[in-house]
C-alpha positions in Angstrom: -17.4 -77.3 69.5 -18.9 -80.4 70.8 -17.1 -80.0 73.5 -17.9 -76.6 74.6 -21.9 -77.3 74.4 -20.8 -80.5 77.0 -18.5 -78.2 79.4 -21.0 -75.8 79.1 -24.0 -78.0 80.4 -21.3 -79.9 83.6 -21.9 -77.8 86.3 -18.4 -78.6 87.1 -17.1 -75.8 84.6 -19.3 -73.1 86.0 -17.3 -71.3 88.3 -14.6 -71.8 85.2 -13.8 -69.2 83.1 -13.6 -70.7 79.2 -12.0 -68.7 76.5 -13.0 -69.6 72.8 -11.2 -68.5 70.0 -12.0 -69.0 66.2 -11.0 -66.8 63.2 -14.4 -67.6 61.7 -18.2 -66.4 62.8 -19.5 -70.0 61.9 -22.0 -68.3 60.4 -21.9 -70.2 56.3 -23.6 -73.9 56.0 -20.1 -75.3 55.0 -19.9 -78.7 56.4 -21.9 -81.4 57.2 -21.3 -83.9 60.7 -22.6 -87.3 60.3 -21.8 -90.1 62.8 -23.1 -93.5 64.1 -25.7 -93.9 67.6 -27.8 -96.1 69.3 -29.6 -93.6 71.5 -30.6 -90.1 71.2 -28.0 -87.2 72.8 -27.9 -83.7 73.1 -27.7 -82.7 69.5 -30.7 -84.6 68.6 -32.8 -81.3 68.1 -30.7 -80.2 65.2 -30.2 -83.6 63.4 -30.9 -83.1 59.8 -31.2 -86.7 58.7 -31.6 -90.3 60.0 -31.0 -93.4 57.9 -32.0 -96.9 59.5 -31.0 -98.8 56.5 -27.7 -99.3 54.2 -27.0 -100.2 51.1 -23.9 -102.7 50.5 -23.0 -102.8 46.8 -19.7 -104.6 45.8 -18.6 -106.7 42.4 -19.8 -110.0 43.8 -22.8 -109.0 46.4 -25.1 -106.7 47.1 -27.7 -106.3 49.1 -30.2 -103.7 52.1 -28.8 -103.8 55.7 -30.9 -103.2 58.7 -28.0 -101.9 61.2 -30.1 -101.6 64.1 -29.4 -100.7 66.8 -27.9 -98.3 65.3 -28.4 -95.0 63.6 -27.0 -93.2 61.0 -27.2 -89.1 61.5 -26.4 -86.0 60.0 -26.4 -82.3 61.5 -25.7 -79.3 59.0 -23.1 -77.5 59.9 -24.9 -73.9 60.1 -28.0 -75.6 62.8 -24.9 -77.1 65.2 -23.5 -73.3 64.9 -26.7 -71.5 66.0 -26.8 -74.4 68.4 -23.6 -74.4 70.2 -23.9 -70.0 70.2 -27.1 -70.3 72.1 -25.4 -73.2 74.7 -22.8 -70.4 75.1 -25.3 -67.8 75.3 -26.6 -69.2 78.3 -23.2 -70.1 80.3 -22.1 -65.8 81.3 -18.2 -68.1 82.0 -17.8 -68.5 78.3 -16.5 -66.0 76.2 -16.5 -66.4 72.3 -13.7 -64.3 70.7 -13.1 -63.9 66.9 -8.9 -64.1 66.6 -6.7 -66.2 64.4 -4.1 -68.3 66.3 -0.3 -68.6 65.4 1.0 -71.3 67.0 0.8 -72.6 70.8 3.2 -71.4 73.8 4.4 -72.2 76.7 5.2 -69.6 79.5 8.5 -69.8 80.6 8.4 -69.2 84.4 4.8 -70.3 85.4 3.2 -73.4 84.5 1.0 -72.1 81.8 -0.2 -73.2 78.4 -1.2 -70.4 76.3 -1.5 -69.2 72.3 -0.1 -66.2 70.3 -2.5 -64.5 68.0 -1.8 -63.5 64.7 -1.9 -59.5 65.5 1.5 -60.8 68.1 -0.7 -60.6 71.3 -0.3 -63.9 73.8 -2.9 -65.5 76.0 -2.3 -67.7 78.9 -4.5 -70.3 80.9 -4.0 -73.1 83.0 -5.5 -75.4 79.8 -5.5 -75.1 76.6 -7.1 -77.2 73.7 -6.7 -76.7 70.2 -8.9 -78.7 67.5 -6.5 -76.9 64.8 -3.9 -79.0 62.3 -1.6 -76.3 61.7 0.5 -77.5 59.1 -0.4 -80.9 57.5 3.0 -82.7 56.4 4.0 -86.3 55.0 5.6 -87.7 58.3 2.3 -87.3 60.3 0.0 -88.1 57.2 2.6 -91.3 56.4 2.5 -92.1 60.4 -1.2 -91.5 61.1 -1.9 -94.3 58.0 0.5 -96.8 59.5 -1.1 -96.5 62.7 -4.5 -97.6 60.6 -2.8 -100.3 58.9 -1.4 -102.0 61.6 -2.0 -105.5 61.4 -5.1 -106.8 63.9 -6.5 -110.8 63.9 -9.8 -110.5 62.2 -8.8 -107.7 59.8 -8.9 -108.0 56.1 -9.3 -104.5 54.8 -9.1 -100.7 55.7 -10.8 -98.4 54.3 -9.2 -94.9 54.6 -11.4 -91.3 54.8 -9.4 -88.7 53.4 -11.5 -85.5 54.4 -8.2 -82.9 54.3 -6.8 -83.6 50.8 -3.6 -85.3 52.0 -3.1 -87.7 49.0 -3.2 -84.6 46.7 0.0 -83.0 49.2 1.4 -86.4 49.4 0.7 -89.0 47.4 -0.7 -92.4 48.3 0.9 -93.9 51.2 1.4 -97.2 49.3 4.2 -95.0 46.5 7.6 -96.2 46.9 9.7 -92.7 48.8 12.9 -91.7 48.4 13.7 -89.8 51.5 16.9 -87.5 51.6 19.1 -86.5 53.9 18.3 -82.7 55.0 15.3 -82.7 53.5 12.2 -81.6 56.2 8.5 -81.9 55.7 8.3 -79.5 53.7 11.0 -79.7 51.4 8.8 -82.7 50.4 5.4 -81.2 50.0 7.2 -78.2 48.1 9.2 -80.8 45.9 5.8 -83.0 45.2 3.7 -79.5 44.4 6.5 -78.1 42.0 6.5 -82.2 40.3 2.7 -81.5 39.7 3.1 -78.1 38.0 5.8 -79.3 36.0 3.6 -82.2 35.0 6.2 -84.5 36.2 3.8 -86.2 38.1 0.5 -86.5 37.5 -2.4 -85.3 40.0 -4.8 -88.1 41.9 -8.1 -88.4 40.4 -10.9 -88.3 42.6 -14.4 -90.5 41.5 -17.4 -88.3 42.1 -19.7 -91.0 42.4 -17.7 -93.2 44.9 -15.2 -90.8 45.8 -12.3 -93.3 45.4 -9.0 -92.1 44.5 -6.2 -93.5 42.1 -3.7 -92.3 40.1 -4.0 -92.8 36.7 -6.5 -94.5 34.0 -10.7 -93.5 33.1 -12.1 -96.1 34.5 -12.8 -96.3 38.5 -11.5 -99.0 40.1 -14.2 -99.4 43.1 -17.2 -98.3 41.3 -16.2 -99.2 37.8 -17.8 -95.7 36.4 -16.2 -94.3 33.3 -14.4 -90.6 34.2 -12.7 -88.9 31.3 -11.2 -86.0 32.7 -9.0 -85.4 35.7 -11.3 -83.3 38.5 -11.8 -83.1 42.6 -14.4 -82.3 45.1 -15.3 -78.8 46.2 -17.0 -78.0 49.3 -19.1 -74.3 48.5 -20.4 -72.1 50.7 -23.6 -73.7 51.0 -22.1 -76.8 52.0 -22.5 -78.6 48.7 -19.8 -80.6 46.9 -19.3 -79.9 43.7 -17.4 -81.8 41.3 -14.9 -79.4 39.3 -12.6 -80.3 36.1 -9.0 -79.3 35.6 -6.2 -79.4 37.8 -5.2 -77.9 41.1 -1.9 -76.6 40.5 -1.5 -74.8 38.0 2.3 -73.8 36.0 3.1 -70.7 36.9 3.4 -67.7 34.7 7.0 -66.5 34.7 7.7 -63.1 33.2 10.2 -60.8 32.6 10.1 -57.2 32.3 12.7 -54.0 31.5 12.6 -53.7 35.2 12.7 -57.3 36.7 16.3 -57.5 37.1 16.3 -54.7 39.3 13.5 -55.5 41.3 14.6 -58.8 42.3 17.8 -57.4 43.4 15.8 -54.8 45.9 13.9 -57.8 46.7 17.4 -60.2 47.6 19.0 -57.7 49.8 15.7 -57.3 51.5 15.1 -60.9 52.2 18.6 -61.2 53.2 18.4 -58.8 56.1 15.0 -60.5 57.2 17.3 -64.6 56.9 13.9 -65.3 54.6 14.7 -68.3 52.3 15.0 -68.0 48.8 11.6 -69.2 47.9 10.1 -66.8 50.3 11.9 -64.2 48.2 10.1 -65.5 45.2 6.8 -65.5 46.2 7.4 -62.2 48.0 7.9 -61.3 44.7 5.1 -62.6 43.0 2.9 -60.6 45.3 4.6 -57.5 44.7 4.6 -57.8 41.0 2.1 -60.2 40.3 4.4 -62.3 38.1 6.9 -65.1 39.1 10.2 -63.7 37.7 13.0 -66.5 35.7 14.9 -67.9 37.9 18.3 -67.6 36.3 18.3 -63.8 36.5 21.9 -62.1 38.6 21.4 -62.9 42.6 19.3 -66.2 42.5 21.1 -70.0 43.1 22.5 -72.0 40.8 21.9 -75.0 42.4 18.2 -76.4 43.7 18.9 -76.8 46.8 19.7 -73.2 47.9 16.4 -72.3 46.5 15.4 -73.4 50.4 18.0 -71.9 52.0 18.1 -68.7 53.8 19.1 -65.7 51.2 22.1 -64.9 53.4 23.7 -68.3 54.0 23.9 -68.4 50.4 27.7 -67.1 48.9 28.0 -64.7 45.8 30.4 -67.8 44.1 26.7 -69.8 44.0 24.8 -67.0 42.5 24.1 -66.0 38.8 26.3 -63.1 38.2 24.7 -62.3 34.7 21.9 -63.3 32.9 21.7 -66.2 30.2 22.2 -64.9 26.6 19.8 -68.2 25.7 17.2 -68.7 28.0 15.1 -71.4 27.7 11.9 -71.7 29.4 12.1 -75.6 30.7 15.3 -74.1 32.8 12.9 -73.4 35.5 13.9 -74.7 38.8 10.8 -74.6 40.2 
């Protein structure tokens, strides 16, 4: 959005017609933008907060920083709304269009980027610029660190900002991997999810006071504050974080009814005409019945790994054909 108050204020871009499209009205305080300055710019009417001075705590030295010339500002996130409508307001080439996107296209006779919409329409322009991370997945997270990492004369340490939860989806990019052959991005986030609700694995703990991570122990590592229970930070609507016990995924509630049988098989040969994956199926079922189903019941895999394969590339000979006499309930595949 910082870009579209500076396009809007280059007369370049005025004979240019500028499509914006966001799913939300930006109309909820629900983030915060600080960053680092010398001089004042064009968002200095809505900064919130300046600090001229930092404080440098660590186990051996501490001690009040002047970092001039620098500044340290902040801007709420529902002033640099009002302020960005009003730049648009006053540009009659920019148009602001509520929409959710799908993914990104490419027209396939004319040089043209363009977008699908989630309501199957498509949009073309000569440019297109998209701010959105679609799917965040281990590769790119695992990439993006090493990038960070790489070694440079002079540096000693790296601090990594994780603002998008990526540790929680895929662990800390130090943990030894074991990668598998046929296995795709998200085959692994799935796989580290279902190790959490299983309490194979145990979830990252987040510091509220430093807002370190690490995986295991009371005792913060950075800050050295005591934490007893397991808990994460939760932006609200107001824009406030607020610190919130418990885990994030949670075991799920199978179930199984005088009916479930049968509506598992309506919901196989279903899936199977659409090529949906067997864990599609299973959620697809979830929201239809509002319980997860066992997974051993006549029509589901035996094996794991079909469990991400599509329902009809799956043969009867690897399907349950009856229903265990003795079920028990840490059979679960997933």
């Amino acid at each position: 959005m910082s870009l579209l108050v500076r396009l809007a204020s280059d007369s370049f871009f005025s004979s240019k017609k500028i499509l914006v499209l966001d799913s939300d009205d930006k109309t909820v305080n629900d983030r915060t933008w600080c960053f680092w300055e010398k001089d004042t710019d064009i968002f200095e009417p809505i900064v919130h907060h300046v600090w001229e001075e930092l404080d440098f705590f660590s186990n051996h030295f501490s001690t009040l920083l002047d970092i001039a010339p620098y500044k340290y500002k902040m801007i709420r996130g529902i002033d640099f709304y009002a302020y960005v409508k009003n730049a648009i307001a006053a540009a009659p080439n920019i148009e602001w269009r509520k929409a959710s996107i799908k993914k990104l296209l490419k027209h396939t006779t004319q040089n043209l980027a363009g977008v699908e919409l989630t309501d199957g329409s498509h949009i073309y322009a000569s440019f297109v610029f998209s701010s959105i991370l679609f799917e965040s997945i281990p590769t790119g997270y695992l990439q993006s660190v090493g990038r960070l990492l790489r070694a440079y004369p002079g540096m000693e340490m790296v601090i990594l900002q994780d603002h998008g939860g990526n540790w929680h989806r895929h662990g800390s990019p130090n943990a030894d991997r074991s990668w598998v052959l046929g296995w795709n991005d998200n085959r692994y986030a799935q796989e580290r999810k279902d190790a959490f609700r299983e309490r194979k694995e145990k979830e990252p703990i987040v510091c509220p006071y430093c807002g370190a991570v690490r995986e295991f122990g009371n005792i913060c590592a950075t800050c050295k504050k005591e934490i007893p229970r397991r808990g994460r930070l939760v932006i609200q609507q107001d824009g406030a974080l607020k610190y919130i016990d418990g885990r994030i995924y949670k075991r799920r509630k199978v179930s199984q009814q005088s009916d479930t049988e049968q509506k598992w098989k309506a919901c196989y040969y279903r899936c199977k005409h659409r090529r949906k994956t067997f864990r599609q199926a299973y959620t697809l079922f979830r929201r239809e019945n509002g319980y997860y189903p066992p997974t051993d019941l006549p029509l589901m895999p035996k094996e794991k790994n079909d469990w991400y394969a599509r329902v009809p590339d799956v043969p009867y000979s690897d399907l349950h054909s009856s229903t265990p006499k003795n079920r028990e309930e840490s059979s679960r595949l997933f």
